[in-house]
C-alpha positions as CSV (number, residue, x, y, z in Angstrom):
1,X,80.1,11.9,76.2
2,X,82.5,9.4,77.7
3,X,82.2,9.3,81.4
4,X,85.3,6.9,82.4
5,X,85.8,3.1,81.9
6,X,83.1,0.5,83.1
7,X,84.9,-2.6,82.6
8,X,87.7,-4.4,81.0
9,X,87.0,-7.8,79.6
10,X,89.3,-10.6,79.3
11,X,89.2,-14.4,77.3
12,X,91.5,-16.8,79.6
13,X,92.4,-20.5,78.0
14,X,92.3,-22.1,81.5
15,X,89.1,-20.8,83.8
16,X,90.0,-21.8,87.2
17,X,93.6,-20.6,86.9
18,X,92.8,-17.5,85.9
19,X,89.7,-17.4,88.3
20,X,92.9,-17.8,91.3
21,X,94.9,-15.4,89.8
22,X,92.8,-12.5,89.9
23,X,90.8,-13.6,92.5
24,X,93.3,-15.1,95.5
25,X,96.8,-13.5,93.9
26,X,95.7,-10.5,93.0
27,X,92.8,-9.9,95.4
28,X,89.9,-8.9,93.0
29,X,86.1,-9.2,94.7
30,X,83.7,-11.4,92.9
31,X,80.4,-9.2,91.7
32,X,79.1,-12.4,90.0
33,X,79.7,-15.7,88.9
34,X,77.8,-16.9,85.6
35,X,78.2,-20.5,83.5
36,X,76.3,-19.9,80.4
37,X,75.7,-23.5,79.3
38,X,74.5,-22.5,75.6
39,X,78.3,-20.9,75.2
40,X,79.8,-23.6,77.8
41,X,81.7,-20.2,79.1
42,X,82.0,-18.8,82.4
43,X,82.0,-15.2,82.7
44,X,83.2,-14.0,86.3
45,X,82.7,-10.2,87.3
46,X,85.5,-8.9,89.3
47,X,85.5,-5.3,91.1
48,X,88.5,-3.3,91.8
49,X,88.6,-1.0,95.2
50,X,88.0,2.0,92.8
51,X,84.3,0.2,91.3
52,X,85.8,-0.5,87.9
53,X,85.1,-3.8,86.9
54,X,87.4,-6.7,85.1
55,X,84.9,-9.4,83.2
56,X,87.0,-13.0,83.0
57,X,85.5,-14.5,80.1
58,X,86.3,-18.6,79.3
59,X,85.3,-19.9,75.6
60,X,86.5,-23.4,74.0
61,X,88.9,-22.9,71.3
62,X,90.0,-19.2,71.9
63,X,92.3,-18.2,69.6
64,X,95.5,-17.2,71.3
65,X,96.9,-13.3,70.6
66,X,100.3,-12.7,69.8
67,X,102.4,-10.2,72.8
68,X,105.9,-11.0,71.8
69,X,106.6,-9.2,69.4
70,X,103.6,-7.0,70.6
71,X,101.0,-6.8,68.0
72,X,98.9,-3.8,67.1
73,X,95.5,-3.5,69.5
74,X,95.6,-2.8,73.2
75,X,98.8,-3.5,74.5
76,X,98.3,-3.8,78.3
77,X,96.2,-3.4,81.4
78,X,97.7,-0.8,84.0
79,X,96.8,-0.8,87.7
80,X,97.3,2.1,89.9
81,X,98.6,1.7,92.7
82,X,101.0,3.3,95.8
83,X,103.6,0.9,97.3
84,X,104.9,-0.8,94.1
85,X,107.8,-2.5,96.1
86,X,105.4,-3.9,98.8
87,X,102.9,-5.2,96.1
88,X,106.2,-6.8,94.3
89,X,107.1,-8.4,97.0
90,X,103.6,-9.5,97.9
91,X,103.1,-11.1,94.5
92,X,106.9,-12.8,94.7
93,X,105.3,-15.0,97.3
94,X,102.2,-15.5,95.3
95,X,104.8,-16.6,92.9
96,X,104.4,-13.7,90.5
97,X,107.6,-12.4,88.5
98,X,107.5,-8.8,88.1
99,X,110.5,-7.2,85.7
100,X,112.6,-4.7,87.2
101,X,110.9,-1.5,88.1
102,X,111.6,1.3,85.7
103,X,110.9,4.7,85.7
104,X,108.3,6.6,83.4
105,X,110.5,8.9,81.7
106,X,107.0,11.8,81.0
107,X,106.0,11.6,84.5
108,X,108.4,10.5,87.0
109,X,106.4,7.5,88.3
110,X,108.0,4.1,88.8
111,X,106.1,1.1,86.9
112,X,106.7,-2.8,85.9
113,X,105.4,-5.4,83.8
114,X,104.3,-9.2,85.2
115,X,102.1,-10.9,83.3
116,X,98.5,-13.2,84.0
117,X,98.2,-17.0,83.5
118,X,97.6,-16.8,79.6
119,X,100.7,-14.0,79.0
120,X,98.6,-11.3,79.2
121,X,101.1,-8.0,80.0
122,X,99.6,-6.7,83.5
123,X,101.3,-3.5,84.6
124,X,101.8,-1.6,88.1
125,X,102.0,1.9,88.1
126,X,102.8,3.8,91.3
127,X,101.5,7.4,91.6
128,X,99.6,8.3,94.7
């Protein structure tokens, strides 16, 4: 049976903007770095403080994947986390727009939306 989520990969247009995003703006650890010469892709694995992992994938020619309006497939990657405001205003000087924070309607917890270097929606979600 399903244990829990290993990883979460990710196809970027632009390697080394989206290696600085999640790496120095959003404060992911590197596990590994790989260039696979044969693919002429990089494929960085990044750990989160729970252990989950975040594989940053770079091929030539990716085909880019429509958001707006959002197509059908997964729509987002959620991160958990406790202070939303301080982590907002910690990304504002990164220079990371988040949208106003709303409130999840089900549960009670307060959320937003920014998004990475190739549009891809990245939400907070505060619950402690």
């Amino acid at each position: 049976m399903l244990k829990g989520v290993h990883h979460i990969a990710i196809i970027c247009s632009d390697y080394q903007r989206s290696r600085a995003f999640y790496v120095s703006t959003l404060g992911l650890s590197i596990i590994r770095e790989t260039y696979r010469a044969e693919r002429d892709s990089w494929k960085l694995d990044l750990e989160l403080p729970d252990g989950r992992q975040i594989e940053l994938f770079s091929f030539p020619n990716s085909p880019v994947r429509p958001s707006y309006p959002e197509a059908c497939g997964l729509r987002h990657l959620a991160f958990q986390v406790e202070e939303i405001d301080q982590l907002i205003a910690t990304l504002a000087k990164r220079g990371v727009i988040c949208e106003p924070v709303r409130v999840d309607e089900l549960t009670g917890c307060r959320f937003t939306f920014f998004a990475d270097p190739d549009g891809l929606p990245l939400e907070l979600y505060e619950q402690s």
